[in-house]
C-alpha positions in Angstrom: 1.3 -90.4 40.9 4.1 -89.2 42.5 6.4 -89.5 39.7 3.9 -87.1 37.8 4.3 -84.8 40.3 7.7 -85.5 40.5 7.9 -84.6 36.7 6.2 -81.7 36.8 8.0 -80.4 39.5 11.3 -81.3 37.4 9.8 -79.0 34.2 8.7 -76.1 36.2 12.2 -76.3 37.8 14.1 -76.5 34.9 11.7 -73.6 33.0 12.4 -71.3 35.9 16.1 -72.3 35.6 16.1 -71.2 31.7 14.2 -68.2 32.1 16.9 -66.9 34.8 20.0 -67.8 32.5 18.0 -65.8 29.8 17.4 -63.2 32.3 21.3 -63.0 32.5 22.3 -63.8 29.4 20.1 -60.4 28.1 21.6 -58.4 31.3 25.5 -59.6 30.1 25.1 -58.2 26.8 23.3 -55.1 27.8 27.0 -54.9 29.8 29.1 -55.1 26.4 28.6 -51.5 25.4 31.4 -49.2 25.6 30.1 -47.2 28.5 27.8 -46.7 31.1 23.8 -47.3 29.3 22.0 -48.2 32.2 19.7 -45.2 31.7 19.3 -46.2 28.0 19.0 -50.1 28.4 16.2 -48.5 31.7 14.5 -46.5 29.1 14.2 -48.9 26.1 12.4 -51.8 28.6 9.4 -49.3 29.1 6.4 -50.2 26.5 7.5 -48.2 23.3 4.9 -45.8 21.8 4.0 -46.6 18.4 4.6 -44.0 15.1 4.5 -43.8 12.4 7.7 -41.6 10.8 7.6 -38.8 8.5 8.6 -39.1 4.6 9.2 -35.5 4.4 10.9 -32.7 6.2 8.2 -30.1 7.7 5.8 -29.5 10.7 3.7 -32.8 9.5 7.4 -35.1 10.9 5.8 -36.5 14.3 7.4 -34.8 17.4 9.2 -37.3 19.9 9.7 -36.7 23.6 13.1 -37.4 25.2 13.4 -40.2 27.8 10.6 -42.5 25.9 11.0 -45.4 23.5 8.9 -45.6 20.3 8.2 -48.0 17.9 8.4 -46.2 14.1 6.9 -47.7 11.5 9.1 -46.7 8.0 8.8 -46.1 4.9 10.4 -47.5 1.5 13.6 -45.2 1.5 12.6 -44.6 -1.9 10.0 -42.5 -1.3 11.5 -41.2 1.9 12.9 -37.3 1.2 15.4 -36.2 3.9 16.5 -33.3 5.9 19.8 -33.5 4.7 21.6 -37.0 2.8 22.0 -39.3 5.0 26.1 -39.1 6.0 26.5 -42.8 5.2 25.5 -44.0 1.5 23.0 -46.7 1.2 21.3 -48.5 -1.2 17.4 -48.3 -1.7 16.9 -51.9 -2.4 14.5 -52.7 -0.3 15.2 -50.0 2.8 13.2 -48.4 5.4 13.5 -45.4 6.3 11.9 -42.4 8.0 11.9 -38.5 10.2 11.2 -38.0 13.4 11.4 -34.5 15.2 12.6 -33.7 19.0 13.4 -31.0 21.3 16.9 -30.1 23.2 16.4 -27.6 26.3 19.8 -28.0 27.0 22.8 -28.0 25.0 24.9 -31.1 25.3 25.7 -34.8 25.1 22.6 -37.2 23.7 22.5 -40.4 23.2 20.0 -42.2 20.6 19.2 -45.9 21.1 18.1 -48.1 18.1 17.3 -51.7 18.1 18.0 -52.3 14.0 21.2 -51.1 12.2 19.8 -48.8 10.8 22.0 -45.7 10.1 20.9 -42.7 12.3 21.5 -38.8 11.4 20.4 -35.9 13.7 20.0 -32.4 11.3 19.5 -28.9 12.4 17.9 -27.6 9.3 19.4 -28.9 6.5 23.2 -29.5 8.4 23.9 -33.0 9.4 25.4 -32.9 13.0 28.5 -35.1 13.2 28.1 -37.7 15.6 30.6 -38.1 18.1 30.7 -42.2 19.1 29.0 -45.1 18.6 28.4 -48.8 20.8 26.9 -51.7 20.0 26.3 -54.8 21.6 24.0 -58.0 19.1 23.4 -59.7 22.0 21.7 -56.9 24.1 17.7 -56.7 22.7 17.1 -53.3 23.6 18.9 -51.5 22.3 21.6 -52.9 19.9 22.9 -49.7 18.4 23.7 -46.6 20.2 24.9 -43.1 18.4 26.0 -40.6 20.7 25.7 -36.6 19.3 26.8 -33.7 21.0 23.8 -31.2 20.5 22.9 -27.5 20.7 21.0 -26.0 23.0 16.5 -25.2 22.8 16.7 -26.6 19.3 14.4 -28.3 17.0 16.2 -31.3 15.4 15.3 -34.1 13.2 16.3 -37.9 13.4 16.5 -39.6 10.2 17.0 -43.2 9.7 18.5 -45.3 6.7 20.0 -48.0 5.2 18.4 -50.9 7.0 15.6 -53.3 5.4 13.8 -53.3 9.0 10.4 -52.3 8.5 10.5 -50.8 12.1 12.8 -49.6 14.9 12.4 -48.8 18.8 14.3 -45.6 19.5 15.3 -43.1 22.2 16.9 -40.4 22.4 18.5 -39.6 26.1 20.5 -36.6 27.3 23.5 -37.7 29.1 24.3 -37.4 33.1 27.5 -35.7 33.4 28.8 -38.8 35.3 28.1 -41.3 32.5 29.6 -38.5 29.8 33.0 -39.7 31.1 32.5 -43.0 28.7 32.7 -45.3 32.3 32.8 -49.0 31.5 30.0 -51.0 32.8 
């Protein structure tokens, strides 16, 4: 008997023990990115919202709100019609893609967080907006990917996404603080 108890005392100590070095593990890789994403790594553990992304530019493109993750569901890229051609070429074989609209109050620096590869775009109109940096980090799970644009002010935009076979992606799309615009290391 009291090496059954004994045993299961071993297991549950050794589960908690894994689950902690997890715990870390996910926390270390969330520190690889080039700069400061606490905010963004914050926002993308809250329960994403699921929708389902536009194949079309026009009003129908479901609206996201800053500050919140969402789960899009894509479409073949096929059948996807964008804003503007995606800046990077990609195949179709087999690619998801998708729209999603937003609104800047504020001109400035904004960050979107993906947890595919997917290649994102931000358009005002029918004008790409050149992004201005990227980070990664594989071993961070949300998010992997993180594109930073430098955005105008009380403007409609558009998010497109390419280029990646992932059926879905969780995103966000952050404004920066002025502190973390500095590109801080973690």
């Amino acid at each position: 008997m009291r090496a059954a108890v004994l045993s299961l005392c071993l297991i549950g100590f050794t589960a908690c023990a894994l689950a902690g070095s997890a715990l870390a593990d996910e926390a270390d890789g969330c520190k690889k990115f080039a700069w400061d994403v606490s905010h963004e790594v914050a926002v993308m553990k809250q329960t994403p919202a699921p929708v389902t992304a536009g194949t079309k530019p026009g009003t129908q493109v479901p609206l996201v709100k800053l500050d919140k993750p969402y789960e899009l569901e894509l479409s073949p890229q096929s059948g996807v019609t964008y804003s503007a051609q995606p800046m990077k070429p990609t195949l179709n074989d087999s690619a998801q893609g998708g729209l999603v609209r937003f609104h800047t109050a504020k001109a400035g620096l904004y960050r979107v967080a993906i947890t595919t590869g997917h290649w994102v775009d931000v358009v005002d109109g029918d004008t790409p907006i050149k992004s201005k940096d990227f980070s990664g980090s594989r071993e961070c799970p949300r998010p992997h990917k993180i594109v930073e644009f430098e955005l105008p002010a009380n403007k409609d935009l558009v998010l497109q996404f390419s280029g990646s076979t992932d059926r879905s992606v969780v995103a966000s799309i952050t404004p920066v603080a002025a502190s973390s615009a500095a590109h801080a290391p973690n």
